[in-house]
C-alpha positions as CSV (number, residue, x, y, z in Angstrom):
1,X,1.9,11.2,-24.5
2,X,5.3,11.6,-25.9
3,X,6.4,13.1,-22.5
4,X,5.3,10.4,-20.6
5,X,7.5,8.2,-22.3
6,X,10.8,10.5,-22.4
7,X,10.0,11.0,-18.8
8,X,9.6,7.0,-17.6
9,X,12.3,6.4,-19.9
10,X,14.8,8.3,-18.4
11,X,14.0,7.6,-15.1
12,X,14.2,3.8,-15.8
13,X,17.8,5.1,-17.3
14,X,18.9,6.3,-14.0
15,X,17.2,3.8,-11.9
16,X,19.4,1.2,-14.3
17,X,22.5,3.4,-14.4
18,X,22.8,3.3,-10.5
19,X,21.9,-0.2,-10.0
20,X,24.7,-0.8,-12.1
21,X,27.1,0.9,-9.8
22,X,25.8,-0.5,-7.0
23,X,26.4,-3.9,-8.3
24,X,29.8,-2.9,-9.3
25,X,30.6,-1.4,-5.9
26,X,29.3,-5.0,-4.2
27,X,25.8,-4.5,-3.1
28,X,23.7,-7.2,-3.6
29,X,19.8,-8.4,-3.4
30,X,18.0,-5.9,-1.7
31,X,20.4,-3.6,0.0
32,X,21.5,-2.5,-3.9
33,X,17.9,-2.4,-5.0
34,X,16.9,0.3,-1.5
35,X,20.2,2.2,-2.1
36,X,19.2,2.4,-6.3
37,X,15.9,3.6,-5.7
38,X,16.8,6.1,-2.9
39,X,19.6,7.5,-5.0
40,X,18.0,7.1,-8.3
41,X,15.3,9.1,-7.0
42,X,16.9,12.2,-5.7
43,X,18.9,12.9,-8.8
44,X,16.2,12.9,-10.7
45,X,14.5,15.0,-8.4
46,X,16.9,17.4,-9.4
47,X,18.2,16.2,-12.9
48,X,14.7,15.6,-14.1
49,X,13.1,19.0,-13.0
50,X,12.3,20.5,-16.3
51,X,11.1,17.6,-17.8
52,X,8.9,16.6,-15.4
53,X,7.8,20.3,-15.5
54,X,7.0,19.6,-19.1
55,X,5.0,16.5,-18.4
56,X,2.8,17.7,-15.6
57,X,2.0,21.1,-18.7
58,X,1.3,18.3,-21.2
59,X,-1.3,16.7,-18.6
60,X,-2.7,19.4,-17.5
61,X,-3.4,20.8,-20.8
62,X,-4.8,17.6,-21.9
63,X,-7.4,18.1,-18.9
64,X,-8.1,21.0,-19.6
65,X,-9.1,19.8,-23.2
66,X,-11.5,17.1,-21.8
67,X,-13.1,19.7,-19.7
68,X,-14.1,22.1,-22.4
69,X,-15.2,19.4,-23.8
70,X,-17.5,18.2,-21.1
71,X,-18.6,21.4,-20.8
72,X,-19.4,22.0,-24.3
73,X,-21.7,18.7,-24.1
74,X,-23.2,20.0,-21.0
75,X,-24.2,23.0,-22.4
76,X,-25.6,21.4,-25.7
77,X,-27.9,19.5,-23.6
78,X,-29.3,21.8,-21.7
79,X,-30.5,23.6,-24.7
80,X,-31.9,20.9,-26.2
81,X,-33.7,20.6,-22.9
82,X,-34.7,23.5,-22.8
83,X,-35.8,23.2,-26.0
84,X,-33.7,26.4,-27.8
């Protein structure tokens, strides 16, 4: 979980650090907000490789965890099913 957040948060901090210079450099209304998406969004492509790296091996795992659990139940009721 605590990925998820460092993640969002520091793609919010881009996202807010280029609208910033777009406002600065002039753009306005939605011009600034397509050109601080668009750019906000390749660099952290890029900038944010290894951290979203991290995140998708924190989800994943976590998946992995409700699986075996699934499984696990699955496996507990079949026995008592079939009644060993």
């Amino acid at each position: 979980m605590k990925n998820i957040f460092i993640y969002t948060f520091l793609r919010i901090l881009i996202l807010a650090s280029f609208l910033g210079v777009g406002y600065l450099v002039g753009l306005r209304g939605v011009l600034l907000l397509m050109v601080g998406f668009l750019a906000s969004g390749i660099v952290s492509l890029f900038v944010l490789s290894k951290t979203r790296d991290q995140l998708s091996t924190s989800i994943f795992s976590g998946f992995q965890r409700v699986n075996k659990r699934i499984a696990a139940a699955a496996e507990k009721e079949d026995k008592i099913i079939d009644g060993n």
